[in-house]
mmCIF entry with sequence, helices, sheets and N, C-alpha, C, O atoms, coordinates in Angstrom:
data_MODEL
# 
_entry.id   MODEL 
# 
_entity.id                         1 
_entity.type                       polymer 
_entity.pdbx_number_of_molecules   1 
# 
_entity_poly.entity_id                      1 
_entity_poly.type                           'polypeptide(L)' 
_entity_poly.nstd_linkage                   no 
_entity_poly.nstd_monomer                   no 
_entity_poly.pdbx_seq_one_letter_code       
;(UNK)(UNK)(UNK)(UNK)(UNK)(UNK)(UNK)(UNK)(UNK)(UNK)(UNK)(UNK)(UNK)(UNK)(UNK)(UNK)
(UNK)(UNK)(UNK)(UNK)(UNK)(UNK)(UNK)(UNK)(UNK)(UNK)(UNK)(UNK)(UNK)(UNK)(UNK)(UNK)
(UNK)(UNK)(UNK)(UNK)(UNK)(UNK)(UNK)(UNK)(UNK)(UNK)(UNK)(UNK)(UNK)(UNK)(UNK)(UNK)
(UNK)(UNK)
;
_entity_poly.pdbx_seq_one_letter_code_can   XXXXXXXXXXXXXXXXXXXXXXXXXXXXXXXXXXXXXXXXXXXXXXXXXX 
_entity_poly.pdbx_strand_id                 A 
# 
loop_
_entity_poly_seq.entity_id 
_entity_poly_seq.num 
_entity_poly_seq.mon_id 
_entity_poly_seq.hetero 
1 1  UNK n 
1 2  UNK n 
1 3  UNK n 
1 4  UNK n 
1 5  UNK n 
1 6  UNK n 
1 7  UNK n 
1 8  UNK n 
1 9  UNK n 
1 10 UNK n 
1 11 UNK n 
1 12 UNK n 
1 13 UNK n 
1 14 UNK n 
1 15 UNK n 
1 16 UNK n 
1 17 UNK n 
1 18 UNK n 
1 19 UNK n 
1 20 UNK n 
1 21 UNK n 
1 22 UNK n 
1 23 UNK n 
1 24 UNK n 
1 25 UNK n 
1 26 UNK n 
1 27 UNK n 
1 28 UNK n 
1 29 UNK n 
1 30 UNK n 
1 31 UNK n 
1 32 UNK n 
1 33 UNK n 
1 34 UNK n 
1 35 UNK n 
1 36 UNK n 
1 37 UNK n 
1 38 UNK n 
1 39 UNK n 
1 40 UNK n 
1 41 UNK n 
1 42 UNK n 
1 43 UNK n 
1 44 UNK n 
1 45 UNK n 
1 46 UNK n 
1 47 UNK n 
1 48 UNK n 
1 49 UNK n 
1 50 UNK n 
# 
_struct_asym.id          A 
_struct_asym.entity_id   1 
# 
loop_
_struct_conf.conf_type_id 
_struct_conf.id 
_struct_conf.pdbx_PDB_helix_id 
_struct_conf.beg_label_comp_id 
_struct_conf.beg_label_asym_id 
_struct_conf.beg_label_seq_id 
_struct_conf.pdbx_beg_PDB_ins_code 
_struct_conf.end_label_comp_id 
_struct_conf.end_label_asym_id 
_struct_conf.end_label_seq_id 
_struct_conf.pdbx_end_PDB_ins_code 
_struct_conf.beg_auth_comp_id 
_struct_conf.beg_auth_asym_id 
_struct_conf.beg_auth_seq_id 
_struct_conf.end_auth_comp_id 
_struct_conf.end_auth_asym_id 
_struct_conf.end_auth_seq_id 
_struct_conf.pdbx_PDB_helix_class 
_struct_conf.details 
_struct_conf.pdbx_PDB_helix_length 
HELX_P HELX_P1 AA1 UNK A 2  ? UNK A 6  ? UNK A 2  UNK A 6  1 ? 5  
HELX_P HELX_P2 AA2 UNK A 12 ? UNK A 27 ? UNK A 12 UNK A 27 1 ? 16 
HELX_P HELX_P3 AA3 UNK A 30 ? UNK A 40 ? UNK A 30 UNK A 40 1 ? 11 
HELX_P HELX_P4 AA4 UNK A 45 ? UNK A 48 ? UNK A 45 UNK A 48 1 ? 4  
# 
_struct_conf_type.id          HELX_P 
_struct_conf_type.criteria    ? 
_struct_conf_type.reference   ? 
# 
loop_
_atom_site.group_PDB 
_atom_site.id 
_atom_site.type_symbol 
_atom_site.label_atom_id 
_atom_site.label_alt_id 
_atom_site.label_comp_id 
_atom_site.label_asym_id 
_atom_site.label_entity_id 
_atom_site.label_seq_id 
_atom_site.pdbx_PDB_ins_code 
_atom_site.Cartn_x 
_atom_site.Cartn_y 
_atom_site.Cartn_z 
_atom_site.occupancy 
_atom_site.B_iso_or_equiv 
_atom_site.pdbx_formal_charge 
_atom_site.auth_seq_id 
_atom_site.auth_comp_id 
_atom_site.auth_asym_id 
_atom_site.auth_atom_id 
_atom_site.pdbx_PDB_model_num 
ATOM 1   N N  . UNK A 1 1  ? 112.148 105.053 135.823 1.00 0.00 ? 1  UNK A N  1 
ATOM 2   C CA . UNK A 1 1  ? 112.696 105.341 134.508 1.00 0.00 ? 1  UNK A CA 1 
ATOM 3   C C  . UNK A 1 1  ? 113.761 104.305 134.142 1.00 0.00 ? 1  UNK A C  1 
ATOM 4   O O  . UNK A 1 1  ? 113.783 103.888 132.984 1.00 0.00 ? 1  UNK A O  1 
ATOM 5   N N  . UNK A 1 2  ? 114.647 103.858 135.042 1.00 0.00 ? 2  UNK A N  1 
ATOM 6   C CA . UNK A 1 2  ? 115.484 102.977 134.796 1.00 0.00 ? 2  UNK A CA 1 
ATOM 7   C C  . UNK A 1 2  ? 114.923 101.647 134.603 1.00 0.00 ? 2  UNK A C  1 
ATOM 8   O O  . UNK A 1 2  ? 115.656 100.961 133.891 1.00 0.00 ? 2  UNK A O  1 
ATOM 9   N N  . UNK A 1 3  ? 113.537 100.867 135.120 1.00 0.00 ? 3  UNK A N  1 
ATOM 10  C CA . UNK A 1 3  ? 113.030 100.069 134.887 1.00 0.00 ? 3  UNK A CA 1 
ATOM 11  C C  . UNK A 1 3  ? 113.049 99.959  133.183 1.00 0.00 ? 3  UNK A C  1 
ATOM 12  O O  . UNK A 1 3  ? 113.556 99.029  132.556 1.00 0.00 ? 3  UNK A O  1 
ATOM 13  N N  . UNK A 1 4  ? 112.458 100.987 132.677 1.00 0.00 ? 4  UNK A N  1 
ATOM 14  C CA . UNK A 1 4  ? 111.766 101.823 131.606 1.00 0.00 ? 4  UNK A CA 1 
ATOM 15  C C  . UNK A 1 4  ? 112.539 101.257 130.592 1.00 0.00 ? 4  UNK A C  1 
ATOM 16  O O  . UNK A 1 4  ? 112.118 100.551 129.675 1.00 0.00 ? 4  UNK A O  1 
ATOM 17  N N  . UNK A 1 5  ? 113.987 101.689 130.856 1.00 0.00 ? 5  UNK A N  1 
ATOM 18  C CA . UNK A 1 5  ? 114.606 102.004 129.812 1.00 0.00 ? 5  UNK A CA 1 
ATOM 19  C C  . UNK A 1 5  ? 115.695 100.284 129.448 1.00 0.00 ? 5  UNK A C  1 
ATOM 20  O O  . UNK A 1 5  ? 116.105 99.809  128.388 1.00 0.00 ? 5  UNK A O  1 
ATOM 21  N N  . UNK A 1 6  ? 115.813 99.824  130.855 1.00 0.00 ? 6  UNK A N  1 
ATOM 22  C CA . UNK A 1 6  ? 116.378 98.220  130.719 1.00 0.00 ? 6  UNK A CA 1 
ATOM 23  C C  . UNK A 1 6  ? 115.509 96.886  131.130 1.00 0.00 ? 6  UNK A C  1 
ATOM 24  O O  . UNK A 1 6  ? 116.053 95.865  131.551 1.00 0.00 ? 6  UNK A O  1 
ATOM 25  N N  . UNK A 1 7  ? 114.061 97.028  130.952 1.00 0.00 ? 7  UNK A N  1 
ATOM 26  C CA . UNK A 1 7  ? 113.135 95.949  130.989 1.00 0.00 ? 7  UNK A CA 1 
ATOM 27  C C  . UNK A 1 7  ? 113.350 95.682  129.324 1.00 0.00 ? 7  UNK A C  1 
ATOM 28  O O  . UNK A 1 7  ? 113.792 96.386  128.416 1.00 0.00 ? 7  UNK A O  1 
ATOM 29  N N  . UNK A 1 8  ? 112.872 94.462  129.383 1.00 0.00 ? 8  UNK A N  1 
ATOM 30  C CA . UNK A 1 8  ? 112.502 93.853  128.170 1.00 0.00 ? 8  UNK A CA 1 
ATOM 31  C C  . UNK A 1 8  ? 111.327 93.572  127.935 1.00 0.00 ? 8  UNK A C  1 
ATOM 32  O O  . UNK A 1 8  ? 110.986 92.800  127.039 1.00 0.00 ? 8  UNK A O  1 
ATOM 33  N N  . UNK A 1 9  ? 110.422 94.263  128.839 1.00 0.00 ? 9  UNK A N  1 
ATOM 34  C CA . UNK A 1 9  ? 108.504 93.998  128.561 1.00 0.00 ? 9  UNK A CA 1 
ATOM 35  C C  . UNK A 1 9  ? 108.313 94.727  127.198 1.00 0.00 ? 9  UNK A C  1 
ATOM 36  O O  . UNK A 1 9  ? 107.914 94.078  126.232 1.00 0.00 ? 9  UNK A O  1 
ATOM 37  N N  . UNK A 1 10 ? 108.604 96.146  127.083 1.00 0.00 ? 10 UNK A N  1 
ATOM 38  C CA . UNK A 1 10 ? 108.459 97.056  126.010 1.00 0.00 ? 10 UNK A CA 1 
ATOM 39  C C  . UNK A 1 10 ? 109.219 97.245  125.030 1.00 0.00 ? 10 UNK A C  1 
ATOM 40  O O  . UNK A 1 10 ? 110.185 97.953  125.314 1.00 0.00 ? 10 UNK A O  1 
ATOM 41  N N  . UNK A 1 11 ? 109.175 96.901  124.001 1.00 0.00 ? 11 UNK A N  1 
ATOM 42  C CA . UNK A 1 11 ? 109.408 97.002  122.514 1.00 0.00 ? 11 UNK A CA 1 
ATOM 43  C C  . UNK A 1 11 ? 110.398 97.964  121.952 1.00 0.00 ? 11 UNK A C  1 
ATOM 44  O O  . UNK A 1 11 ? 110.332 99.122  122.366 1.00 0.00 ? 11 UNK A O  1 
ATOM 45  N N  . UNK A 1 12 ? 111.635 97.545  120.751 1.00 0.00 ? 12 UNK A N  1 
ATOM 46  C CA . UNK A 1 12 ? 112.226 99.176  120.950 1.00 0.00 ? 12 UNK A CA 1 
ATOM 47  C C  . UNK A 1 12 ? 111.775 100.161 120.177 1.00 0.00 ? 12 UNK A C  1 
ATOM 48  O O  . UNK A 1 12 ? 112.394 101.224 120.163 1.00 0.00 ? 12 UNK A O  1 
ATOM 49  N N  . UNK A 1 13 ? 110.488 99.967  119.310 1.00 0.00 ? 13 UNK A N  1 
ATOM 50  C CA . UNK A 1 13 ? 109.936 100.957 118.551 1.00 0.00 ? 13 UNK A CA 1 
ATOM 51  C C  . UNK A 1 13 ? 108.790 101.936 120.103 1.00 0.00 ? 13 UNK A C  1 
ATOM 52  O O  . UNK A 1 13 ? 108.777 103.114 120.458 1.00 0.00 ? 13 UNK A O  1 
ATOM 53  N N  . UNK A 1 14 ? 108.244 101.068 120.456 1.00 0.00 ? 14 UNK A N  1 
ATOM 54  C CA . UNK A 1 14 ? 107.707 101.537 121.783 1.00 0.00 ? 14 UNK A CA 1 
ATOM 55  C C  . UNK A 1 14 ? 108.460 102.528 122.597 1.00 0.00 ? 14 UNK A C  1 
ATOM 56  O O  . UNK A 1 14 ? 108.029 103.680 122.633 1.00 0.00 ? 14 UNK A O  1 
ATOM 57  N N  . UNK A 1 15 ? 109.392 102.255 123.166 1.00 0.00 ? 15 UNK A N  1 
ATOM 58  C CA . UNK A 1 15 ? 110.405 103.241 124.011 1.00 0.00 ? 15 UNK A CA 1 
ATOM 59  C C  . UNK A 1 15 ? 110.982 104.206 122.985 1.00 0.00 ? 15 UNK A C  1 
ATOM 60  O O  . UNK A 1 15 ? 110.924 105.352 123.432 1.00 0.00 ? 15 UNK A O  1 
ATOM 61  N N  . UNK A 1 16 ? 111.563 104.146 121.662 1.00 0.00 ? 16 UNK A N  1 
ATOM 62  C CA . UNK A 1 16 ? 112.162 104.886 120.966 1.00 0.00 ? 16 UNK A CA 1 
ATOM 63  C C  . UNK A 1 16 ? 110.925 106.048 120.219 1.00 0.00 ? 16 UNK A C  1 
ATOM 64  O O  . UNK A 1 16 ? 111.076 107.055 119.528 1.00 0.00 ? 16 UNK A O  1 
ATOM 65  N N  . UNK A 1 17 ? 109.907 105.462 120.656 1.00 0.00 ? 17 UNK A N  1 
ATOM 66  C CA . UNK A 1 17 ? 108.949 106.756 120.147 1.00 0.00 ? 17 UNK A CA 1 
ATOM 67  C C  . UNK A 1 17 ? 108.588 107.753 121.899 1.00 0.00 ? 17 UNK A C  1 
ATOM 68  O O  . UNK A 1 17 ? 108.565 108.958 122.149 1.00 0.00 ? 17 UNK A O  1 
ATOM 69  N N  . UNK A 1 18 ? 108.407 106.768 122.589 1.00 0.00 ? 18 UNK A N  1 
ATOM 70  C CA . UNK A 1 18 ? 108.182 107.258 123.731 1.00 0.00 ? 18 UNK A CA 1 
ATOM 71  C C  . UNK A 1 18 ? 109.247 108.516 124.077 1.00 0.00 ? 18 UNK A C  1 
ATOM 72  O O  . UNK A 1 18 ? 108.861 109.638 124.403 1.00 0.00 ? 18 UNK A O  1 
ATOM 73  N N  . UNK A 1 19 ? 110.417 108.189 123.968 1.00 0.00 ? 19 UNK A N  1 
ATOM 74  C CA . UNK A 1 19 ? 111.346 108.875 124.375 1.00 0.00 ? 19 UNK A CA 1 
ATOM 75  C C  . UNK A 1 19 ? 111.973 109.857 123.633 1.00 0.00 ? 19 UNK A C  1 
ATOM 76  O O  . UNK A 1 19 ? 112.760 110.604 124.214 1.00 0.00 ? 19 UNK A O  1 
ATOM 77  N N  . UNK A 1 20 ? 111.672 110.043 121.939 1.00 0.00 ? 20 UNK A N  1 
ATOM 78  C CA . UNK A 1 20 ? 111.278 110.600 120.810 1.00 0.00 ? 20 UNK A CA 1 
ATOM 79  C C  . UNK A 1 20 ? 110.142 111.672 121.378 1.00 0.00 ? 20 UNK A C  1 
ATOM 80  O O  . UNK A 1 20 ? 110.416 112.737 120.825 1.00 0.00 ? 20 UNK A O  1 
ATOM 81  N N  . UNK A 1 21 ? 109.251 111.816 122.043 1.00 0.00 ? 21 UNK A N  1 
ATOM 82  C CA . UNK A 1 21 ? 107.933 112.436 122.391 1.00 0.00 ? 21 UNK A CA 1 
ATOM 83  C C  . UNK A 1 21 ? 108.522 113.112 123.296 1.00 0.00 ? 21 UNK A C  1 
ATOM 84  O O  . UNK A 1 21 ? 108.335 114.328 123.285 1.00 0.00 ? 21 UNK A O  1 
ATOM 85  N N  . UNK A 1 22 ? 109.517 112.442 124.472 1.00 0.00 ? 22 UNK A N  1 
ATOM 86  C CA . UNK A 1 22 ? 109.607 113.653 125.588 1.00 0.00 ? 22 UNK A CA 1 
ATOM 87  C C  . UNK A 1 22 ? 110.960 114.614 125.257 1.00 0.00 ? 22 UNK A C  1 
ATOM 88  O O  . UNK A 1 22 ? 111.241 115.568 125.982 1.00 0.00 ? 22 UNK A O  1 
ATOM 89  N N  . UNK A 1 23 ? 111.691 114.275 124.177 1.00 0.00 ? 23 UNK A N  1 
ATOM 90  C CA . UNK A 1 23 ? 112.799 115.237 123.755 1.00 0.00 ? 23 UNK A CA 1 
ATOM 91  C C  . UNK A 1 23 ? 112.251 116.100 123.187 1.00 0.00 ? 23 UNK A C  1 
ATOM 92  O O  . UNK A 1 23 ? 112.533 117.292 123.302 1.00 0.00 ? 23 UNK A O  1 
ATOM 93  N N  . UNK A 1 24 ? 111.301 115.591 122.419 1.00 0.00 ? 24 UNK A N  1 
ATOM 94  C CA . UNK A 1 24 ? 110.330 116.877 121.346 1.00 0.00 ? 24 UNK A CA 1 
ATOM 95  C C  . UNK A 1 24 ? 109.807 117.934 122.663 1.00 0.00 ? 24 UNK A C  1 
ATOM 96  O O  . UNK A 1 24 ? 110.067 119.134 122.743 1.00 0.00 ? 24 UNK A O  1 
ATOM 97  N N  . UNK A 1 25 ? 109.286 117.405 123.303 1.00 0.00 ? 25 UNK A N  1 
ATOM 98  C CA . UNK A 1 25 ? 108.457 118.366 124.646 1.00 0.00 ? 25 UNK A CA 1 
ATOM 99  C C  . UNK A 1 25 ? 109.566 119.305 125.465 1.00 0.00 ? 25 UNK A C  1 
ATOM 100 O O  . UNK A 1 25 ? 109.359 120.476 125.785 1.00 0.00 ? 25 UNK A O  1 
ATOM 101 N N  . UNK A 1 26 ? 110.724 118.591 125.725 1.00 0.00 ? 26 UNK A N  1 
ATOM 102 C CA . UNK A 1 26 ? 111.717 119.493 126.336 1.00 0.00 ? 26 UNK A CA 1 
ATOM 103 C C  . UNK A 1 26 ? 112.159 120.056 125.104 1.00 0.00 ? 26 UNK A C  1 
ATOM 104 O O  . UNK A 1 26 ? 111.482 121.084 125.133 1.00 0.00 ? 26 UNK A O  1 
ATOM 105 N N  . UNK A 1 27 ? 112.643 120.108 124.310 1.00 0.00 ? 27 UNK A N  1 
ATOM 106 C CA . UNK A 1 27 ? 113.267 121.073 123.298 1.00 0.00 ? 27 UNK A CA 1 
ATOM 107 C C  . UNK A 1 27 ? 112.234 122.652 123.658 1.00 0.00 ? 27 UNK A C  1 
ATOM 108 O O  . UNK A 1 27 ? 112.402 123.687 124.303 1.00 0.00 ? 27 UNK A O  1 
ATOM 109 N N  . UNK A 1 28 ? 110.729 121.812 122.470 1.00 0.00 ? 28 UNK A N  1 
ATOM 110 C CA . UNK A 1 28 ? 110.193 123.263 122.697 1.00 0.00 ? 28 UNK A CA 1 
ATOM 111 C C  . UNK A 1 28 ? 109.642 123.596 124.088 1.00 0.00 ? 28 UNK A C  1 
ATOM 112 O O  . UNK A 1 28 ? 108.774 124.468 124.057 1.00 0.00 ? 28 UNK A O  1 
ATOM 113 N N  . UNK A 1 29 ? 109.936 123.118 125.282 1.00 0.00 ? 29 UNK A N  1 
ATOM 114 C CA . UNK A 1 29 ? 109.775 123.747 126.718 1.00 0.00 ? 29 UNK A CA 1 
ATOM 115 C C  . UNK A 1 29 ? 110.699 124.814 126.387 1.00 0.00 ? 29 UNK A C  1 
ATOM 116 O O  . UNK A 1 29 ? 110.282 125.963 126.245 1.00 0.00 ? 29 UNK A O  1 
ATOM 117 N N  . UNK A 1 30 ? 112.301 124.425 126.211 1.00 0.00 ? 30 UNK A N  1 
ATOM 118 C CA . UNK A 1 30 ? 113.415 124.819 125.690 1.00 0.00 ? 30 UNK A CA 1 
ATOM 119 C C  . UNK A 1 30 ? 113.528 126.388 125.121 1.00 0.00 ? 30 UNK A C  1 
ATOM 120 O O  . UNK A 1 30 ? 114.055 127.475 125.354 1.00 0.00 ? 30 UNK A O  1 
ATOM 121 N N  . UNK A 1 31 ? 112.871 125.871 124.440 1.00 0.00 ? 31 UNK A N  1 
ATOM 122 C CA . UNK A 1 31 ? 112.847 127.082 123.026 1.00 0.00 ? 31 UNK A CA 1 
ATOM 123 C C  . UNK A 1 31 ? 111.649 128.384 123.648 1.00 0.00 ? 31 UNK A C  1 
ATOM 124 O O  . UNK A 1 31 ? 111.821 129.587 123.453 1.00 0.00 ? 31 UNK A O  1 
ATOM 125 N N  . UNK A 1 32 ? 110.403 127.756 124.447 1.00 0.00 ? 32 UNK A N  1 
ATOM 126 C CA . UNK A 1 32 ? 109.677 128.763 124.212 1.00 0.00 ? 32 UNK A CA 1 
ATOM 127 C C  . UNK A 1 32 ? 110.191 129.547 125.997 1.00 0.00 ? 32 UNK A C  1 
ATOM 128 O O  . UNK A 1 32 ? 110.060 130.759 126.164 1.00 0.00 ? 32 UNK A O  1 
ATOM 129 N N  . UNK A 1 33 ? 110.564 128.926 126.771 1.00 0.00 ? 33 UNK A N  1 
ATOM 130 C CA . UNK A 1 33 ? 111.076 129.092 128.113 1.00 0.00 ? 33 UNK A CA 1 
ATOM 131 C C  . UNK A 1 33 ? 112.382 130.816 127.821 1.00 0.00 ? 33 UNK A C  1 
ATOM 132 O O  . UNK A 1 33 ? 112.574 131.931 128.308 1.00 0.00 ? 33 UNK A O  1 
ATOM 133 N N  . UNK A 1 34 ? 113.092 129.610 126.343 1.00 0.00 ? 34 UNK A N  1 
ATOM 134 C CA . UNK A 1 34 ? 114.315 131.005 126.126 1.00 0.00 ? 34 UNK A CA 1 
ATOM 135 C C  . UNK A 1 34 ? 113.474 132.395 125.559 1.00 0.00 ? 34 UNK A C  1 
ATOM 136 O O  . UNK A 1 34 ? 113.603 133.498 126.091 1.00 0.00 ? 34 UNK A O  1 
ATOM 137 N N  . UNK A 1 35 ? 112.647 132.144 124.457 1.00 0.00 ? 35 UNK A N  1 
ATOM 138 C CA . UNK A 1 35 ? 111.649 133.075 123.917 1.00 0.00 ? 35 UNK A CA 1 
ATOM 139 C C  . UNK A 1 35 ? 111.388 134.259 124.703 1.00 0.00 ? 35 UNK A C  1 
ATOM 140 O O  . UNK A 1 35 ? 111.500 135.402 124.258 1.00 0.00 ? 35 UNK A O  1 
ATOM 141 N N  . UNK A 1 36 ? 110.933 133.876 126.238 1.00 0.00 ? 36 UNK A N  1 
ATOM 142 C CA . UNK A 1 36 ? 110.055 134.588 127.022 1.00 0.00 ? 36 UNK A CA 1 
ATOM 143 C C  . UNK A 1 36 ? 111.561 135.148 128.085 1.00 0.00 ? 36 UNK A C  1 
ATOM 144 O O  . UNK A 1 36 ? 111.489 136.250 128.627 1.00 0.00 ? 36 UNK A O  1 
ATOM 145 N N  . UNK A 1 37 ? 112.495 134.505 128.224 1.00 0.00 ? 37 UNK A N  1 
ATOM 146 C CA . UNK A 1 37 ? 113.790 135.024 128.843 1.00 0.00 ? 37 UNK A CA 1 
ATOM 147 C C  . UNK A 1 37 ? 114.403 136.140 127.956 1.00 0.00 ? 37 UNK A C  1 
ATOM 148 O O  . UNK A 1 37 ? 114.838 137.157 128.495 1.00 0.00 ? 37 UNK A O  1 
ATOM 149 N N  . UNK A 1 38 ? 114.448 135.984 126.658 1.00 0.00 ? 38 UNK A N  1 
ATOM 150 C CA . UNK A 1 38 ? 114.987 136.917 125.882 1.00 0.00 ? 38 UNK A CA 1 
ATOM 151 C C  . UNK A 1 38 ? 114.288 137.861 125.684 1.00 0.00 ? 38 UNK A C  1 
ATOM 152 O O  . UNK A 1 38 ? 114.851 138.891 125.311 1.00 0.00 ? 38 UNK A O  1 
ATOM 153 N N  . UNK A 1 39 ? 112.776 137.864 125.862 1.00 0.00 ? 39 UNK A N  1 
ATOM 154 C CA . UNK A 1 39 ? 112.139 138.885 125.351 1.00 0.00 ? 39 UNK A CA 1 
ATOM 155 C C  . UNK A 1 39 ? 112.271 139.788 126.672 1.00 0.00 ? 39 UNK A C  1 
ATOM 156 O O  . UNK A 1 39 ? 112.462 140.952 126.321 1.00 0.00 ? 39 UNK A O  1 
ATOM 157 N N  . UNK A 1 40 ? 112.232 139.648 128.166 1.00 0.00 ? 40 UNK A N  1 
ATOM 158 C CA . UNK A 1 40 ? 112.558 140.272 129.372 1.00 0.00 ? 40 UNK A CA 1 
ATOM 159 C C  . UNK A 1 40 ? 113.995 140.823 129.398 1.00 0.00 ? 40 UNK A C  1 
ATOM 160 O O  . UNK A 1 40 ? 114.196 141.934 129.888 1.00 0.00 ? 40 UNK A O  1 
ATOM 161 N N  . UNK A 1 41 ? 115.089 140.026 128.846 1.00 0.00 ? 41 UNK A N  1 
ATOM 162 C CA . UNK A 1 41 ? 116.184 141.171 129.167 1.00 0.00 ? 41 UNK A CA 1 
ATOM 163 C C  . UNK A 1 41 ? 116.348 141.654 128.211 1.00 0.00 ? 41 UNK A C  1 
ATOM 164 O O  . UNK A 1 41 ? 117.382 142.312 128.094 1.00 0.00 ? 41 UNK A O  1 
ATOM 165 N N  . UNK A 1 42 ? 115.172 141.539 126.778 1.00 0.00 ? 42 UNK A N  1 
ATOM 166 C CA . UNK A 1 42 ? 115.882 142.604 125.841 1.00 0.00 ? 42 UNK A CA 1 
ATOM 167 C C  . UNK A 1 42 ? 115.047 144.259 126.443 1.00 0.00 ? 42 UNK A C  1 
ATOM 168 O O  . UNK A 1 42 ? 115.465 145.348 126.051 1.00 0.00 ? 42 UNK A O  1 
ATOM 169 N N  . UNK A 1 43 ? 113.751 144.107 127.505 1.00 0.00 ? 43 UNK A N  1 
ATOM 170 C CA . UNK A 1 43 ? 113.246 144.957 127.938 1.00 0.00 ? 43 UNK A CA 1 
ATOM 171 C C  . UNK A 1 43 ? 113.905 145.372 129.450 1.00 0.00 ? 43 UNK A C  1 
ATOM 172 O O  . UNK A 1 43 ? 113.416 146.169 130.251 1.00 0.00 ? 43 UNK A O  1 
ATOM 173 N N  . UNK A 1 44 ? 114.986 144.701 129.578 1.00 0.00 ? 44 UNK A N  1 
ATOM 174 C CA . UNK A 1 44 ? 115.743 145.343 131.074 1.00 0.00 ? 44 UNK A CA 1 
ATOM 175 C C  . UNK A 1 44 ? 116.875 145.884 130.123 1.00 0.00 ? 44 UNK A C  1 
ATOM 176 O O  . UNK A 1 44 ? 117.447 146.863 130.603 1.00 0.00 ? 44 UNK A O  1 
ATOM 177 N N  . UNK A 1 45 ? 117.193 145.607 129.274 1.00 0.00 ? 45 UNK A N  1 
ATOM 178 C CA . UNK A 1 45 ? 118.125 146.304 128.457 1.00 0.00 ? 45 UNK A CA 1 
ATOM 179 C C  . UNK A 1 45 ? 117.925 147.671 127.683 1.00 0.00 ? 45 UNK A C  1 
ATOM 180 O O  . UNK A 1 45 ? 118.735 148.595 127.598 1.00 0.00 ? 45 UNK A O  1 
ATOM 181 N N  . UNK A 1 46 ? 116.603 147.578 127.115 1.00 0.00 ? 46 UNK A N  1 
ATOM 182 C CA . UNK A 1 46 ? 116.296 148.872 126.535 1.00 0.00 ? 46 UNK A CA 1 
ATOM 183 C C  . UNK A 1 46 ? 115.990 149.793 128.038 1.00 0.00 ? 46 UNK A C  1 
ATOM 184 O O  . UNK A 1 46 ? 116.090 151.008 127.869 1.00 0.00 ? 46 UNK A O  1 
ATOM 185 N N  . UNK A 1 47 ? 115.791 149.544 128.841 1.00 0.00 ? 47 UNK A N  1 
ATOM 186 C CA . UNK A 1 47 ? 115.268 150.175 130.187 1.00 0.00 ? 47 UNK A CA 1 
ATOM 187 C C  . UNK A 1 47 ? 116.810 151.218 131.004 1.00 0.00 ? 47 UNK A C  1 
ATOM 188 O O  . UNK A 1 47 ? 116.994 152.316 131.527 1.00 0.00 ? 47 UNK A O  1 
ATOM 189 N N  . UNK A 1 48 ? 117.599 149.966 130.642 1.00 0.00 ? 48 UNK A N  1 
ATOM 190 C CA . UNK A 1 48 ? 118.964 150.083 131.211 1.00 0.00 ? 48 UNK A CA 1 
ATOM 191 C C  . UNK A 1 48 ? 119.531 151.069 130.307 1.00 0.00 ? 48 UNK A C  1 
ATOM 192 O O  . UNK A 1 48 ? 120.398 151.837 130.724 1.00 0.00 ? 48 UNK A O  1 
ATOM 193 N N  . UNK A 1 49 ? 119.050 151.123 128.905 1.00 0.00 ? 49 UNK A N  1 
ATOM 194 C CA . UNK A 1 49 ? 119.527 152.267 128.142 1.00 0.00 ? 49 UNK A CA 1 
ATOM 195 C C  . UNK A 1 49 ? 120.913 151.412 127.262 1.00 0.00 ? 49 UNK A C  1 
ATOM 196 O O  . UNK A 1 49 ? 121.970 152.016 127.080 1.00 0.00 ? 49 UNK A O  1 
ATOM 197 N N  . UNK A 1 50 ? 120.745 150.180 126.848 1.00 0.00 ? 50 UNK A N  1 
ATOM 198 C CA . UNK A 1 50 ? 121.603 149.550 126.040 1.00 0.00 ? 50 UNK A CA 1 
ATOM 199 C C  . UNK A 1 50 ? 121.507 149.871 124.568 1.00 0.00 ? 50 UNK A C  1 
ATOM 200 O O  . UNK A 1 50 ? 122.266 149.327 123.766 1.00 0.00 ? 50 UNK A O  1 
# 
């Protein structure tokens, strides 16, 4: 990755989309990871009698 990011083989529209692509992918990892966390303790919560 460090090659990646301080070579001068690849272009900076090249890397800046590249790396544009894997923030997009972790966000919604992000988002749908919390989705499925929230939806479990809102059901240990109703369970728990919150």
């Amino acid at each position: 990755m460090k090659e990646f990011l301080f070579d001068n083989r690849a272009d900076m529209v090249e890397r800046g989309l590249i790396m544009a692509a894997i923030v997009v992918a972790a966000v919604f990892l992000w988002v749908s990871i919390g989705k499925k966390l929230a939806a479990k303790l809102g059901v240990v919560d109703s369970a728990v009698g919150g």
